[in-house]
C-alpha positions as CSV (number, residue, x, y, z in Angstrom):
1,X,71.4,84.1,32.2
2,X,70.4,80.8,31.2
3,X,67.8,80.1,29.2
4,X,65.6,76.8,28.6
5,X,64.5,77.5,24.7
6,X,61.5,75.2,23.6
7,X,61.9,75.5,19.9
8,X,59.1,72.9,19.2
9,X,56.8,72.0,16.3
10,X,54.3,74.7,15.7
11,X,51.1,74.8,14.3
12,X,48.9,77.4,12.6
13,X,49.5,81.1,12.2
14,X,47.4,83.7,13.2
15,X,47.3,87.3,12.6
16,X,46.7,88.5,15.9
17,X,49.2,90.8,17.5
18,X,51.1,89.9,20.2
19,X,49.8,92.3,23.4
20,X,53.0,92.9,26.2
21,X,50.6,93.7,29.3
22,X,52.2,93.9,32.9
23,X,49.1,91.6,33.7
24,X,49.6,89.1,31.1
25,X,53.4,88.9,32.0
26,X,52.4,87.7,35.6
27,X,50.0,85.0,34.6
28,X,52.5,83.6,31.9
29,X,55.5,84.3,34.4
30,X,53.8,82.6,36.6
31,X,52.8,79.5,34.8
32,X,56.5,79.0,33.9
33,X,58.0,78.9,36.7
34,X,54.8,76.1,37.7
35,X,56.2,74.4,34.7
36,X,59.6,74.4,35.3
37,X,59.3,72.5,38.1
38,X,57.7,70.1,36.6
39,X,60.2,70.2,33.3
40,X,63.1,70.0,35.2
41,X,62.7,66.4,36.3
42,X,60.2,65.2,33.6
43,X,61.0,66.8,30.2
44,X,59.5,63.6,28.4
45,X,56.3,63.4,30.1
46,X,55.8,67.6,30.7
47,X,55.7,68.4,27.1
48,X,53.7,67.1,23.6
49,X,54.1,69.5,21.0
50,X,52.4,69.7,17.7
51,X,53.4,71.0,14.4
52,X,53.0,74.5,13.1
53,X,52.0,76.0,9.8
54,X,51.5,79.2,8.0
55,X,48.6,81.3,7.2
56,X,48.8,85.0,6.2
57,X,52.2,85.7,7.9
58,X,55.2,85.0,9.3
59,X,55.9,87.5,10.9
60,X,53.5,87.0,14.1
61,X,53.1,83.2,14.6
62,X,50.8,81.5,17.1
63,X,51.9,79.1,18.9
64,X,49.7,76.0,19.4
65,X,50.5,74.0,22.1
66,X,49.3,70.9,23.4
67,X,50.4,70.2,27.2
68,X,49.7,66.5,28.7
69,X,50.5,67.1,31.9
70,X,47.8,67.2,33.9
71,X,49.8,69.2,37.2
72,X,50.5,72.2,34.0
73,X,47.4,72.6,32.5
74,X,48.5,76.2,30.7
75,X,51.9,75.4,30.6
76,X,53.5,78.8,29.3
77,X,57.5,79.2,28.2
78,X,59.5,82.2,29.8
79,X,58.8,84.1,26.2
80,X,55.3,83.1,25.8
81,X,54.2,87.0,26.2
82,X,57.0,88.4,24.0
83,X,56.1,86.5,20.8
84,X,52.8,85.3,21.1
85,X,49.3,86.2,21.8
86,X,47.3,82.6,21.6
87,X,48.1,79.4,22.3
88,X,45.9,76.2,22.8
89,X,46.4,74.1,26.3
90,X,45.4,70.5,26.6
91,X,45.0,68.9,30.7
92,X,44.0,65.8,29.4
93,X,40.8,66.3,29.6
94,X,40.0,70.1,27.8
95,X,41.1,72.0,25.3
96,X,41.3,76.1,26.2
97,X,42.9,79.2,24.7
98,X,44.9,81.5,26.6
99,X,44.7,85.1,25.1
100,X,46.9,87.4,26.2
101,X,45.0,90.3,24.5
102,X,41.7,89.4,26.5
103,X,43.9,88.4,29.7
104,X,41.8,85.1,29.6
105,X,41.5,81.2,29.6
106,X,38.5,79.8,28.2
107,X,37.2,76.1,27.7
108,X,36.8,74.9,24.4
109,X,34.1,72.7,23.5
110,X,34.4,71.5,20.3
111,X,37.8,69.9,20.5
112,X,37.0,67.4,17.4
113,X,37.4,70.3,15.2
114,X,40.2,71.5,17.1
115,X,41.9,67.6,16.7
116,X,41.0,67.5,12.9
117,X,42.5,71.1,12.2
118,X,45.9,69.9,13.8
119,X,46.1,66.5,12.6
120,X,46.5,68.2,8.9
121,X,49.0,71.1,9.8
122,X,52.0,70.6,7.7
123,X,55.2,69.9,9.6
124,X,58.3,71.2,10.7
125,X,61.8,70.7,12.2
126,X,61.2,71.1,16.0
127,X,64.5,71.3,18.5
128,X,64.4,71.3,22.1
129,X,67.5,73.7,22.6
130,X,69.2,74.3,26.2
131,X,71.2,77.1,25.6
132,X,73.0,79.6,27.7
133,X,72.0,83.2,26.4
134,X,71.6,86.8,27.5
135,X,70.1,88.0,23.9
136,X,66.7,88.0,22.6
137,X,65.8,84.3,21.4
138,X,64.5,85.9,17.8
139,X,66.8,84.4,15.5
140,X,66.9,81.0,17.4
141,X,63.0,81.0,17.4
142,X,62.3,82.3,14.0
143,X,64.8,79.0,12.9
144,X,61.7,76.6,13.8
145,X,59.1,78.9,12.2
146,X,60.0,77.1,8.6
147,X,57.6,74.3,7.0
148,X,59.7,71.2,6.2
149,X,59.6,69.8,2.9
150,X,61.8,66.7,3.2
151,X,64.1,65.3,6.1
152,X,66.1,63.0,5.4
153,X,68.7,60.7,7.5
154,X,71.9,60.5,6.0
155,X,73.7,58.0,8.5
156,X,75.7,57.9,11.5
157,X,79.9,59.3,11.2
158,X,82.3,60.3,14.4
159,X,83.0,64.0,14.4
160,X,86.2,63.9,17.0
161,X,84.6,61.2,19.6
162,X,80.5,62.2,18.8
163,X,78.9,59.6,17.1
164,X,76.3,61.7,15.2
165,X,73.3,61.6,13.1
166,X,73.7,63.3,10.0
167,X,70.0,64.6,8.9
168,X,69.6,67.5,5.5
169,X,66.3,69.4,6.3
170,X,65.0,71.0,2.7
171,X,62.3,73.5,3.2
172,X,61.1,76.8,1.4
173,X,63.3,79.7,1.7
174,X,60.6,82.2,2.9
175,X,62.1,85.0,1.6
176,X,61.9,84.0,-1.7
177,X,60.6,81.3,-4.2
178,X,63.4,79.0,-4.2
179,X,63.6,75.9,-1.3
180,X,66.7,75.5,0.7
181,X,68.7,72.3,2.3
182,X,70.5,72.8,5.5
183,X,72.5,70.1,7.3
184,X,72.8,69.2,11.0
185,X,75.2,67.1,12.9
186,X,72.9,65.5,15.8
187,X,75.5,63.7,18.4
188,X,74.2,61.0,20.3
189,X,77.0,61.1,23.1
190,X,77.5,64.4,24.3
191,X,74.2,66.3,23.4
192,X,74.9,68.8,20.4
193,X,73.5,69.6,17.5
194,X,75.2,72.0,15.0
195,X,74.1,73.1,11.9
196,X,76.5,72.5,9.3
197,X,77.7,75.2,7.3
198,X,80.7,74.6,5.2
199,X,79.7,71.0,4.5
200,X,82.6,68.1,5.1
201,X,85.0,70.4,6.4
202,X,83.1,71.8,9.3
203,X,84.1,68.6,11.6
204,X,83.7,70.1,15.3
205,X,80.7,70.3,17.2
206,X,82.5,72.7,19.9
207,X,80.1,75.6,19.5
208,X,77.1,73.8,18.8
209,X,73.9,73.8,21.2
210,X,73.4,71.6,23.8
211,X,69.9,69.9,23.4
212,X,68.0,68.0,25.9
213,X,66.3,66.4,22.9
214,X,65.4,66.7,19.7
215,X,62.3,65.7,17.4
216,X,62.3,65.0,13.8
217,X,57.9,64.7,12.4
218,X,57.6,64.3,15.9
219,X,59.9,61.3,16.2
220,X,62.8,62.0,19.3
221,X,66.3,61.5,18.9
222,X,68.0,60.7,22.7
223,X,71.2,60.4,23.4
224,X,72.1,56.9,21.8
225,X,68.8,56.6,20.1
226,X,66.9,57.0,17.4
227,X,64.4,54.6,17.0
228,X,60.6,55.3,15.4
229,X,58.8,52.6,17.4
230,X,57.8,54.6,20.1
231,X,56.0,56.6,17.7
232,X,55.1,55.1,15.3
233,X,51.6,56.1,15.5
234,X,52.5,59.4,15.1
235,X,54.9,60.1,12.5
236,X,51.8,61.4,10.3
237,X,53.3,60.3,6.8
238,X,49.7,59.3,6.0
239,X,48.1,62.6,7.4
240,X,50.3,64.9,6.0
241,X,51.7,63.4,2.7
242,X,53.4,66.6,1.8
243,X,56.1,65.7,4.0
244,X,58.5,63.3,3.0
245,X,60.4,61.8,6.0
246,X,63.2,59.6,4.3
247,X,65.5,56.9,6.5
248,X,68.9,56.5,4.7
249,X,70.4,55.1,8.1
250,X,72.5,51.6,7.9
251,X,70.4,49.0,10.1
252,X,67.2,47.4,10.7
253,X,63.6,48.9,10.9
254,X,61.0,48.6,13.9
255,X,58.8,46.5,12.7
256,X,60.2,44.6,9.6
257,X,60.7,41.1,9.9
258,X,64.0,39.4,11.0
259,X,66.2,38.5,7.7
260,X,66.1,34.5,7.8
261,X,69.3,33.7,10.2
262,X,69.3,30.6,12.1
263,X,72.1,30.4,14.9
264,X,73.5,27.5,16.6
265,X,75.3,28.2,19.8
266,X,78.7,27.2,21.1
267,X,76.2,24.7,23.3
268,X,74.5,23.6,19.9
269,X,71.4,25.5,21.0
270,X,69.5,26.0,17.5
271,X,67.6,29.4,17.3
272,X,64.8,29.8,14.8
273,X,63.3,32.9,15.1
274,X,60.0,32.0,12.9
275,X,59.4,29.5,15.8
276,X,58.9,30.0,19.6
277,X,56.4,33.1,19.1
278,X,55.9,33.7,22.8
279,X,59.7,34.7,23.4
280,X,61.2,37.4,22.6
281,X,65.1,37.4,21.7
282,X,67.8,40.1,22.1
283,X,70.2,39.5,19.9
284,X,73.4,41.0,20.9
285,X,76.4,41.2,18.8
286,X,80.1,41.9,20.3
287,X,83.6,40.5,19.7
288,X,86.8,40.2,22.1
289,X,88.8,43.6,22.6
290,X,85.4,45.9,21.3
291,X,85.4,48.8,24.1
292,X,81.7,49.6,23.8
293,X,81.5,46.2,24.4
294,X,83.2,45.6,27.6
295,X,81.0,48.9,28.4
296,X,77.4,47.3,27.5
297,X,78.8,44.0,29.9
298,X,77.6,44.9,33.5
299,X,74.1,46.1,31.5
300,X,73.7,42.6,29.8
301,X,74.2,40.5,32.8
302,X,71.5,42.6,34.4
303,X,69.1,42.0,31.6
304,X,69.9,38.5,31.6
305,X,69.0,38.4,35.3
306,X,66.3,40.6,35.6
307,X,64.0,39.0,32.5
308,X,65.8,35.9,31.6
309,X,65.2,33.8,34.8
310,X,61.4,34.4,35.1
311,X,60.0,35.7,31.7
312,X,60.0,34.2,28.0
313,X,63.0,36.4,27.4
314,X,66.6,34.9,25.6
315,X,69.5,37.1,25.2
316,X,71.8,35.9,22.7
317,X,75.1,36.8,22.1
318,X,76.4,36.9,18.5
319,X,80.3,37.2,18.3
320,X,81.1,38.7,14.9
321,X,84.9,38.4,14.5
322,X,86.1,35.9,17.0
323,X,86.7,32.2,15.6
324,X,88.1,30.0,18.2
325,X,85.5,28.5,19.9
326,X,87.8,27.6,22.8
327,X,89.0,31.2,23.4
328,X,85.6,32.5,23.2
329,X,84.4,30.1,25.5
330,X,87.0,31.0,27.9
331,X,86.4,34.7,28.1
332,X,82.3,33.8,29.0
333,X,83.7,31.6,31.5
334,X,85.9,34.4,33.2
335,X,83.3,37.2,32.9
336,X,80.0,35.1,34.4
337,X,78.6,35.5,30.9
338,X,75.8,32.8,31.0
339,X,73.1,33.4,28.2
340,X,73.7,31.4,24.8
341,X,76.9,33.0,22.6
342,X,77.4,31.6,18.9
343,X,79.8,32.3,16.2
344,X,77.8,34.6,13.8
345,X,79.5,34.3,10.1
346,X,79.8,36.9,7.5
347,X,76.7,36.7,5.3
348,X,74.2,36.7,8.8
349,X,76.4,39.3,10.0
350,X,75.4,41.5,6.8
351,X,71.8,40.1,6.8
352,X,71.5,41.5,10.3
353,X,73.8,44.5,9.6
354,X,75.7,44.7,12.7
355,X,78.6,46.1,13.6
356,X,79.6,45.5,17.5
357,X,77.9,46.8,19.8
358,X,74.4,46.2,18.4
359,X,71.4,45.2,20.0
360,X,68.5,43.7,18.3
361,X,65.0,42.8,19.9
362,X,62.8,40.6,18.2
363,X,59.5,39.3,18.7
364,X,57.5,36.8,16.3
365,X,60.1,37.4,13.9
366,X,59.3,41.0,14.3
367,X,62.0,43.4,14.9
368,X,60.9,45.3,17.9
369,X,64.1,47.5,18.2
370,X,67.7,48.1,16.4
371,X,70.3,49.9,18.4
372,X,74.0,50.0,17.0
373,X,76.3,51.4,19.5
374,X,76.2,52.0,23.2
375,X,75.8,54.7,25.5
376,X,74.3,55.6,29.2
377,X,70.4,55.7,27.7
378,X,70.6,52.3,26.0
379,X,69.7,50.7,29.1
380,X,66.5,52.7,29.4
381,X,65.3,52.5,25.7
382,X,66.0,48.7,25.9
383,X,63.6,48.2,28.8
384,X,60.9,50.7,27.6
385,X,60.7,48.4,24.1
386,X,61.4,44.8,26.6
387,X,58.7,45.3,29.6
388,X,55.4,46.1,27.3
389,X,55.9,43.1,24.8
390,X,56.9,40.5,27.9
């Protein structure tokens, strides 16, 4: 029987006992399968989750959830009534609990209390899991019930063909004083995430979990991406200081100014990216013979068609490791390549640390986006950072 497994950021815990009533099993069956059909088709948009912390136990935690979908206003997972007993539901416009002891939903009034108790929950490591199971989701569950101390990003490595993230999650071992690191491999290609457990020699994602996505301090990794400036303004460092949240990856922030390049194209275009405010720049770097490359093509020359022509939008191509301007030339010629390529040298190529296929949007000198590597979902994430800065 499959199973779709929230394991999400959790708020506070309560000591309230979790009630299994027939009656309370229809409502939350019920609002389940409501939101699954929303879910299904709109996993972004269906759910916001929150983090959790601890109060007087572990053992019975509540589950505080806040639902932005408007259609779901409960919004209850398939093991809402197993595990726990109160839960918070926000439709946009209201806060309410759902108790499954009382067999009720009431309003909540006061929701600035409710948004100030939240916003200083300490954090932890939330996983959207799709996994196949017939057991009881316990262990799986209890895995997310931990408060994060530190997370940190260790880089990006192939295991086999995955290009994965490698992140160390340190958090307090609750059964005892001591804290604890644990490792994951998060692959950006085919959608697993295993925990690593014997260090460099456990190299095989094959019995890992698939995951539909995954959130770090409420920042989600996609398939090919992992980028913060989507949100940005809620990665609570600042709210919750007790959380370090630590970026070790190779590559250029959102939001940090553009090391000062200047590129001249094979047409002797000049591009000074302190100038020209109004336009935003892709910078694109590739090389002759790179296969993600030849893969990211078809998707550049619809970029270049769809925003180039009619907006203040220049894609540039930076060839890293080709030096003959005439063979370079050539190949754009063949392919219907016709936004500006230059010949991008050593020291820009480690100012802008790049290594093909890497895509870089900037703004008034602003880096807007950094993406090394390509895969079905770049497309997407480049438009959703290129159409609200046009």
């Amino acid at each position: 029987m499959k199973f779709t497994i929230f394991i999400l950021f959790i708020c506070q815990v309560f000591t309230l006992q979790a009630q299994d009533n027939n009656s309370a099993k229809k409502i939350f069956d019920e609002s389940f399968k409501e939101s699954q059909k929303i879910s299904a088709c709109s996993y972004d948009a269906t759910w916001k989750i929150l983090p959790i912390g601890f109060k007087d136990t572990i053992y019975n935690p509540c589950h505080v959830q806040i639902n932005l979908n408007p259609k779901n206003p409960i919004g209850i997972d398939s093991f809402y009534y197993t595990y726990f007993n109160y839960r918070i539901a926000y439709n946009g416009k209201t806060f309410s609990t759902i108790d499954s002891k009382e067999n009720s939903v009431r309003k909540i009034t006061d929701t600035q209390k409710i948004r100030e108790q939240l916003s200083n929950m300490p954090l932890s490591l939330f996983v959207l899991f799709y996994v196949n199971t017939g057991d009881s989701p316990t262990q799986s569950m209890n895995e997310a019930f931990n408060p994060v101390n530190k997370i940190t990003v260790r880089g990006k490595e192939f295991i086999g063909n995955d290009l994965c993230y490698r992140i160390t999650v340190e958090y307090p071992d609750l059964e005892s004083i001591h804290s604890r690191k644990e490792e994951f491999y998060i692959s950006t290609t085919s959608k697993l995430l295993r925990r690593i457990t014997n260090e460099r020699n456990d190299r095989s994602l094959g019995d890992g979990h698939q995951y539909l996505s995954v959130e770090v301090n409420n920042l989600k990794i996609e398939p090919q991406q992992f980028n913060p400036q989507y949100y940005k303004d809620i990665l609570l460092e600042e709210k919750i200081p007790k959380v370090k949240f630590t970026w070790d990856v190779d590559g250029l922030s959102p939001g940090q100014q553009l090391p000062a390049v200047k590129i001249t194209a094979l047409d002797n275009q000049v591009f000074d990216f302190t100038h020209n405010k109004d336009t935003m720049y892709l910078l694109y770097a590739w090389f002759i013979g790179c296969s993600g490359c030849e893969q990211s093509r078809p998707m550049m020359k619809e970029l270049y068609e769809k925003y180039s022509l009619n907006h203040p939008f220049k894609i540039i191509g930076m060839n890293i490791s080709n030096r003959d301007e005439k063979v370079i030339q050539r190949y754009l010629d063949q392919k219907g390549i016709k936004y500006p390529n230059a010949i991008v040298g050593k020291k820009d190529k480690e100012l802008l640390k790049v290594e093909p296929p890497t895509f870089i949007l900037v703004k008034n000198n602003t880096v807007l986006l950094y993406q090394s590597g390509y895969g079905s979902t770049v497309k997407d994430m480049l438009e959703r950072a290129i159409i609200p800065n046009l």
